[in-house]
N, C-alpha and C positions, 0 to 999 in steps of 0.2 A: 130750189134756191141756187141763185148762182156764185160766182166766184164770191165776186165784192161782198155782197148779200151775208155769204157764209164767214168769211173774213172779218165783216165788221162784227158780227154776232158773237164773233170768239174775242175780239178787240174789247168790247163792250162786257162780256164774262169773264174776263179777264180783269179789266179796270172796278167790275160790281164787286168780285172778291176781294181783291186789293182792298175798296174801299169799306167792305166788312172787315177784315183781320187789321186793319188802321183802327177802325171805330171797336172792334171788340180789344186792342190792344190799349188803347185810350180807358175805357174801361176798365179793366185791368188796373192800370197805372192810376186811375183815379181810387180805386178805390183799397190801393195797396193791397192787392193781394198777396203777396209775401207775408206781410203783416197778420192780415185774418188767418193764413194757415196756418203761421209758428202759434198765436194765440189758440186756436181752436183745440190744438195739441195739449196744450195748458188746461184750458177749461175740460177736454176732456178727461184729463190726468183727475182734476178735482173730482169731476162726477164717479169714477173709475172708484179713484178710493174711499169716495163716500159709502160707496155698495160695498166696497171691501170693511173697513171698520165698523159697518152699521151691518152685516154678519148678509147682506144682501145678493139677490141675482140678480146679473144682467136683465136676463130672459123676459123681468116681467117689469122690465124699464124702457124699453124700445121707446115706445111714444116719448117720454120724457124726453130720452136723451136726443130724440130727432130737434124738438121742440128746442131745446137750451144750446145745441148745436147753430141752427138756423138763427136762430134768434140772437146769440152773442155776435154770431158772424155779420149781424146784418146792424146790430149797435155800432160795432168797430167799423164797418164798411161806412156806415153812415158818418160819424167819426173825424173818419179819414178826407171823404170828399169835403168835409164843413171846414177842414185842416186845409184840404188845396185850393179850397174857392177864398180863404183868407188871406191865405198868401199867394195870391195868385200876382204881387206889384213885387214880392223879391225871388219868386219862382227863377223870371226870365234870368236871374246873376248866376245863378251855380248851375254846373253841366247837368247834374242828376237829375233836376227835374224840370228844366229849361224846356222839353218839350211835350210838355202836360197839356191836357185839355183846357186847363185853365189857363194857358198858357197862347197855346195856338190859335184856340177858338174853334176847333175841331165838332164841341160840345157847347150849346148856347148856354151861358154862367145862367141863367135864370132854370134853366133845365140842372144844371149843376145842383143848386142853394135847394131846388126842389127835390131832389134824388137824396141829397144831405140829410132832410127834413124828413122826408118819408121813411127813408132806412131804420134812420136812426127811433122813431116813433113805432116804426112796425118791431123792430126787435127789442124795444121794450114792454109791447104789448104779450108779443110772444112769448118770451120770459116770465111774464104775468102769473102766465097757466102752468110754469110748472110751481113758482113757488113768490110771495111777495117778495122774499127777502132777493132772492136772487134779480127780479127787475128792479131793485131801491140797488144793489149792488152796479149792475149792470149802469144802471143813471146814475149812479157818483164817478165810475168810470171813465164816463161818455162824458158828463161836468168837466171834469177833471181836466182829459184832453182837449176837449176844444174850447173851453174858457180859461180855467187855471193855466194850461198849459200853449196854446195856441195865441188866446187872446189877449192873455196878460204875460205870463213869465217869458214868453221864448225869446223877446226882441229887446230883453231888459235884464235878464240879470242870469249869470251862469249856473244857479240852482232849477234854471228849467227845468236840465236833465232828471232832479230828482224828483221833481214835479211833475214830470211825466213820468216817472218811472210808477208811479202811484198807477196812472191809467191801466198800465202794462202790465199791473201785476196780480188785477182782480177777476180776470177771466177764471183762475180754478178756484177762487169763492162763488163765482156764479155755479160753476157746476157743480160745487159742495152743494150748495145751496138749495140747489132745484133737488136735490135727493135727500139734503138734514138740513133744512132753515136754521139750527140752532148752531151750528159749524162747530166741530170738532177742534182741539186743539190742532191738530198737523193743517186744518185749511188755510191755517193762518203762520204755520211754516211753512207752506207753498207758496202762501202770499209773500214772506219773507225772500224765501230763495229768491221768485221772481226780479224783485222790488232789489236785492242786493245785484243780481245778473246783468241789469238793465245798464247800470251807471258806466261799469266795464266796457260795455259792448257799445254803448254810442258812444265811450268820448275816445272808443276804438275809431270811431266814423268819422268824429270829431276831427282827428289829429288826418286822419286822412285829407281829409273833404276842409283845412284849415283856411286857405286860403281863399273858396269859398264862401264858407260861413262870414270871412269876415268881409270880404267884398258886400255879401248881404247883411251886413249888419247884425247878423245874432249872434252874442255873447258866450260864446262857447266859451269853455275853461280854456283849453289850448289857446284861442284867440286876446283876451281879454290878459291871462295868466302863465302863460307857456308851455311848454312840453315839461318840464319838470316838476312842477306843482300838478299836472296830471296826470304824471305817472304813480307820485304818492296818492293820491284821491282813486287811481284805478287798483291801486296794492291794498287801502283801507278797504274797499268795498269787496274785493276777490277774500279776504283773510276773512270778514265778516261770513263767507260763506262757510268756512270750515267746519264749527261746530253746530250747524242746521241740521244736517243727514242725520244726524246723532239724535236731536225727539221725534224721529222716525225711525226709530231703532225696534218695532212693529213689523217693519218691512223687509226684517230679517238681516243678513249678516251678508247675503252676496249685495245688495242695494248699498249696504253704509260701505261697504271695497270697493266699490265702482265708484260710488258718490265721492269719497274721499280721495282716491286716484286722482277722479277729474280734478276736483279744488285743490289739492296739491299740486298738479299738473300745469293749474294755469296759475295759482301763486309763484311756482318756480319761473313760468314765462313774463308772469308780470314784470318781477325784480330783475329778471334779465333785460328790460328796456335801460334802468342804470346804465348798463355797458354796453348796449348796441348801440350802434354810430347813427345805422340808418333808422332815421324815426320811421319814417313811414313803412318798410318792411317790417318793422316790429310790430305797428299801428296793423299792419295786413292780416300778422299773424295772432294778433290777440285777436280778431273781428272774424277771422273763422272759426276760430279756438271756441271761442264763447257761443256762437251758432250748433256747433257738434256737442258743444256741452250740453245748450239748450234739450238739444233730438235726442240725444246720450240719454241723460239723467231722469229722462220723464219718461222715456220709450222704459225704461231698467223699472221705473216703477211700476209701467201697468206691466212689464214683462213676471216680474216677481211675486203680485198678486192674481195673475192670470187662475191659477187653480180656484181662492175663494171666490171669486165673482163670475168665474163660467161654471154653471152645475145645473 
């Protein structure tokens, strides 16, 4: 092979890559992976302490948990893309997601709504086998986000957020679920924590992301109501988490000091928005705060039952 020959063949493996790490980045970004990972964390917390309260082992749950893993991931993944192919007309106004697939064109939308469609059907099937309850959970979920919250509340009224927060918050009743269909009281303070976590942490994203939100049109609290009716609706829903760690008081006494740390932690950051000048450095710092809490509080829980569930 000679020069040119060799040179365009590195031209040309050069440009194939390129255009795989574009299309596998695309990808990605359709199908919020950020998203499916923090949730997977969650649902795995629920399956976690279903085996731990229901006196259970790991060892002889493998299959299930691979099943309720793949299968929530692929509900939310589907989800997600039926969420960016809907708004794909006020995508193009805000930076964040202005260059989506649905956006670009990178991905044919027909290939999109089909990829939505399948996901979302395959990991409800999947969920099936490990328990009815946890696929009938998994599709109120999946409802939830891309009708209640996608196709009706987001572009009309500023309870979106709570409205999706419901989405967000049934991943660890699916993995109860698939191990005790009949769900323990704590799955449903999992569901809680989630469900209180949620409101925090987007109208954290909110207040960032203000100006775009309202460029596009959706009703955020900050847009619609201000920064200071948001920072009391961020301090009500951070305070509601206080006394949760407490009916999991099961999980012994280093989980409710850590638990309560965090929630103190980030109450005391909340109220401090009052006196900071800059919203938006406040806005930065509740929105990682609440991320590490996320990883914090749930990583503490399987950490603290690690002994009952591995034997």
């Amino acid at each position: 092979m000679n020069k040119i020959e060799a040179t365009s063949s590195q031209v040309i493996g050069k440009t194939d890559s390129k255009e795989g790490s574009t299309l596998w980045a695309d990808m990605m970004a359709l199908i919020k992976v950020g998203i499916i990972n923090s949730n997977l964390l969650t649902a795995f917390a629920g399956f976690w302490l279903a085996l731990y309260y229901a006196g259970e082992s790991l060892s002889t749950h493998w299959g299930t948990l691979l099943l309720t893993l793949v299968g929530t991931a692929l509900v939310i993944a589907g989800g997600c893309i039926l969420n960016n192919y809907y708004d794909r007309d006020i995508d193009p106004v805000m930076k964040r997601t202005k260059k989506r697939a649905t956006v670009t064109g990178t991905i044919p939308l027909k290939v999109i709504l089909l990829m939505g469609i399948v996901s979302s059907a395959a990991g409800v099937a999947l969920l099936s086998f490990t328990s009815v309850q946890a696929a009938v959970i998994g599709t109120i979920g999946w409802f939830t986000y891309v009708v209640l919250y996608t196709m009706w509340s987001k572009r009309k009224y500023t309870i979106n957020t709570a409205i999706g927060s419901v989405s967000g918050a049934v991943p660890p009743l699916i993995g109860w679920a698939a191990v005790d269909p009949d769900l323990h009281f704590a799955a449903y303070v999992l569901f809680l924590i989630m469900f209180m976590w949620q409101t925090p942490h987007f109208l954290a994203l909110a207040v960032k992301k203000r100006d775009e939100y309202k460029a596009a049109g959706v009703p955020m609290l900050p847009v619609v109501h201000g920064f200071a009716i948001t920072r009391r609706q961020m301090v009500i829903y951070v305070t509601c988490l206080l006394p949760l760690p407490f009916y999991m008081s099961a999980l012994g006494n280093v989980f409710l000091i850590i638990a309560t740390l965090l929630n103190v932690g980030w109450l005391v950051m909340s109220i401090y928005g009052f006196i900071m000048k800059n919203h938006m450095k406040w806005a930065n710092l509740m929105f990682v705060y609440s991320l590490n809490y996320l990883m914090i509080i749930f990583l503490t829980m399987i950490i603290v039952t690690l002994p009952g569930v591995i034997n």
